[in-house]
C-alpha positions as CSV (number, residue, x, y, z in Angstrom):
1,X,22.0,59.1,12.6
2,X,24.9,56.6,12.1
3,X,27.3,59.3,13.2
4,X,25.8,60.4,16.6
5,X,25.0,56.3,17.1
6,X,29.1,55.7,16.7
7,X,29.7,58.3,19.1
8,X,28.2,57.3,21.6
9,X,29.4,53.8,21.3
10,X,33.4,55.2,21.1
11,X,31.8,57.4,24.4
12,X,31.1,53.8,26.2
13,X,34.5,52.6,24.9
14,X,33.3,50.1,22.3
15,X,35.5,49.7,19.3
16,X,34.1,47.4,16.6
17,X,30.1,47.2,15.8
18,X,28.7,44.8,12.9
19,X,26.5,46.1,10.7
20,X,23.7,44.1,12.4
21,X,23.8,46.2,15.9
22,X,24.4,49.2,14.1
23,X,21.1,48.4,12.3
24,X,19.6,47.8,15.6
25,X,20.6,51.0,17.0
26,X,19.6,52.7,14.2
27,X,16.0,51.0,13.6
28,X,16.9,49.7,10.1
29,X,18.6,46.6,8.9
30,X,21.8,45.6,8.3
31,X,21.3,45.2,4.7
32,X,20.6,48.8,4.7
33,X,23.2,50.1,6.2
34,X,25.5,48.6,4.3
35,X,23.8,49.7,1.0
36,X,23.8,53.2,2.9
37,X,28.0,53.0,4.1
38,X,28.3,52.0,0.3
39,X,27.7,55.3,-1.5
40,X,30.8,56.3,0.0
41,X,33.5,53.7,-0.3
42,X,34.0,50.2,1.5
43,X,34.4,50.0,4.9
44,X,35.0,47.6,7.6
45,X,35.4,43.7,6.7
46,X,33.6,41.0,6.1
47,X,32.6,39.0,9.3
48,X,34.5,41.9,11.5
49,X,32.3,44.7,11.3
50,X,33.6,48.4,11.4
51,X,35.7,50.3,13.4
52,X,33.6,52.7,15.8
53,X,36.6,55.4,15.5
54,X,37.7,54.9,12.2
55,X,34.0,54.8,10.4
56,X,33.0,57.8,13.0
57,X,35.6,59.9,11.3
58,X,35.1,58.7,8.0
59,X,31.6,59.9,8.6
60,X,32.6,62.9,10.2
61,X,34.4,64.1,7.0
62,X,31.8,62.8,4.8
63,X,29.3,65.3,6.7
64,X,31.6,68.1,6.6
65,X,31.9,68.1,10.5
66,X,35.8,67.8,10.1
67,X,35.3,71.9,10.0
68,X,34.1,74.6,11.8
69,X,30.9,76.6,10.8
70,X,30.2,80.1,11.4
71,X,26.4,80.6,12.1
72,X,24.1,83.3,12.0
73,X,21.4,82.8,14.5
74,X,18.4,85.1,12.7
75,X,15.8,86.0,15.2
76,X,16.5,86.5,19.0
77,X,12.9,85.8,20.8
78,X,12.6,82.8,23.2
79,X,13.0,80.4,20.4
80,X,16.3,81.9,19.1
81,X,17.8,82.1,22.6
82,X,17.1,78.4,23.6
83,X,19.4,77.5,20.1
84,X,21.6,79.7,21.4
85,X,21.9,78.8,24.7
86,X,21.8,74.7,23.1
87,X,26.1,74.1,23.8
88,X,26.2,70.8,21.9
89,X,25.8,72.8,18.6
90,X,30.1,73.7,20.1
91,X,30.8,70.7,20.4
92,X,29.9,69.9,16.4
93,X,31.5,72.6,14.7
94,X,28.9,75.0,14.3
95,X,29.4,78.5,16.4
96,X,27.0,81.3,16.4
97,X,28.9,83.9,15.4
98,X,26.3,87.0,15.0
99,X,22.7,87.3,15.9
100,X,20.3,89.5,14.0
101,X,16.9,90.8,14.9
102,X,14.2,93.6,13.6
103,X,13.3,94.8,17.6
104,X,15.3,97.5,18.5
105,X,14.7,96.7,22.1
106,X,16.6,93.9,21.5
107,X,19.2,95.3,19.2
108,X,22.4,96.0,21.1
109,X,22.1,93.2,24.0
110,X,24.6,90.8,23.9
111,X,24.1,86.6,24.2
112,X,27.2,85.3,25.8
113,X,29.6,87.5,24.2
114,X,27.8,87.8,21.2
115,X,26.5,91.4,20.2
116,X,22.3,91.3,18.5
117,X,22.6,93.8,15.5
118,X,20.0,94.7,13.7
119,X,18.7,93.0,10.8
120,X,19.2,95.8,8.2
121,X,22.8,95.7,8.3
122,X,22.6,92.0,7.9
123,X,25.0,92.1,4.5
124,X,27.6,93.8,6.8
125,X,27.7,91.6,9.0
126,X,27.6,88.2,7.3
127,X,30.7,89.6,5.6
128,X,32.3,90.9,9.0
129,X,31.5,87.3,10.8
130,X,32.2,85.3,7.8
131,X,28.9,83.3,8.5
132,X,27.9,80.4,5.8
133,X,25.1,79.3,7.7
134,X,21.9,80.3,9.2
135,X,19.0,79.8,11.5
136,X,16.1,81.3,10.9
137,X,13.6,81.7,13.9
138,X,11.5,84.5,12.6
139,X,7.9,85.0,11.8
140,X,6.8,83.0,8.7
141,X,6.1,86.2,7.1
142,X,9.3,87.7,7.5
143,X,11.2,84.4,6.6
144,X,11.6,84.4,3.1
145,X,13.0,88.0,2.7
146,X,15.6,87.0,5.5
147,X,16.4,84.3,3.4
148,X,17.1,86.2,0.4
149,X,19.3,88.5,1.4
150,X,21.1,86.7,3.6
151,X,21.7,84.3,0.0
152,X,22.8,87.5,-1.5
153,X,25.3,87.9,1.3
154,X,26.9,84.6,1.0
155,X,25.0,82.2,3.2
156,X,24.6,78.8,1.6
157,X,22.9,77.0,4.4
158,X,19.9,77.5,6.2
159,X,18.2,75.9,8.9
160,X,14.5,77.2,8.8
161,X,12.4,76.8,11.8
162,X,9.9,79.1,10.6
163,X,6.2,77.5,10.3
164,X,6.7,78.1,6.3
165,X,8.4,76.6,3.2
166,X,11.9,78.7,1.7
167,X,12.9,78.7,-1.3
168,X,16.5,79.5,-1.7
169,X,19.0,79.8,-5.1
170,X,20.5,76.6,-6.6
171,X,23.9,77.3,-4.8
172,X,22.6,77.0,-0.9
173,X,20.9,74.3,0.8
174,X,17.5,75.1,3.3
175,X,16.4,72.3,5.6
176,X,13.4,72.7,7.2
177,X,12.4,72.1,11.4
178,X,8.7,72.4,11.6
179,X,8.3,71.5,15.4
180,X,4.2,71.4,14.6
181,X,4.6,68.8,12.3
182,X,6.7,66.7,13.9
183,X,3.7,66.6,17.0
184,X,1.2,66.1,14.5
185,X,3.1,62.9,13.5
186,X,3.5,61.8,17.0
187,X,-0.2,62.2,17.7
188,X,-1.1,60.4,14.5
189,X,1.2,57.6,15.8
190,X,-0.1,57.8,19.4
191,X,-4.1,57.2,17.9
192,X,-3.0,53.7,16.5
């Protein structure tokens, strides 16, 4: 959050924020984000607040955006397509670099240059694209056996958008996008 909210202040050209507005921005307090900053060294100065540029790289590195990501975008129905299609995920660092799917109808078409193979060969091709992470847009039921080999393969990173909780091996990381959820909270916070 701090990162995106420091990009688009160096975007509008501003070059030092106090911990105070970048509370504000980022709906917290300043004592906060200072305890947050702290876990990964000191920066900025007392009474001057940080630099926009310099803590927006710091954090850059910090999140591992200094780097490109090869992706492997698992699933290509409507949900996989509009990720696909979604151009800032560029502009971070992460590039979809194979697409797998079960449907042989789809098997074979390509997205913008980029060739949907089928899901069987999926070993093959995480080691051909060198891919380290993946989105999964599958059916629940076929999520967690996507998941596993794809571990086997190499990925470490997943980011799951099937309706359904993954359990992957000590050595990757899963995050979890549950679009349903995230409406069920808005409408709890709507009936207040």
């Amino acid at each position: 959050m701090y990162f995106r909210i420091l990009e688009d202040l160096e975007r509008n050209g501003r070059q030092v924020i106090s911990s105070a507005m970048l509370a504000k921005l980022g709906g917290t307090n300043s004592a906060q984000v200072r305890k947050d900053l702290s876990y990964f060294g000191n920066f900025g100065k007392r009474g001057r607040g940080y630099s926009v540029a310099d803590l927006k790289e710091t954090l850059r590195g910090i999140l591992g955006l200094n780097r490109s990501w090869r992706v492997v975008l698992v699933g290509a129905g409507q949900l996989g397509s509009a990720l696909f299609s979604y151009k800032d995920f560029n502009k971070h660092g992460f590039h979809v670099v194979a697409i797998l799917d079960v449907d042989p109808a789809k098997v074979g078409k390509t997205w913008d240059g980029v060739t949907i193979r089928a899901f069987d060969k999926c070993e093959q091709v995480v080691r051909e694209s060198g891919a380290e992470v993946a989105v999964i847009v599958t059916p629940s039921e076929a999520a967690q056996s996507a998941v596993d080999r794809l571990a086997k393969a190499g990925v470490r990173g997943f980011l799951n958008f099937a309706p359904c909780k993954l359990t992957v091996p000590e050595s990757a990381t899963v995050r979890n996008v549950n679009i349903t959820i995230e409406l069920e909270g808005l409408s709890y916070a709507l009936q207040g």
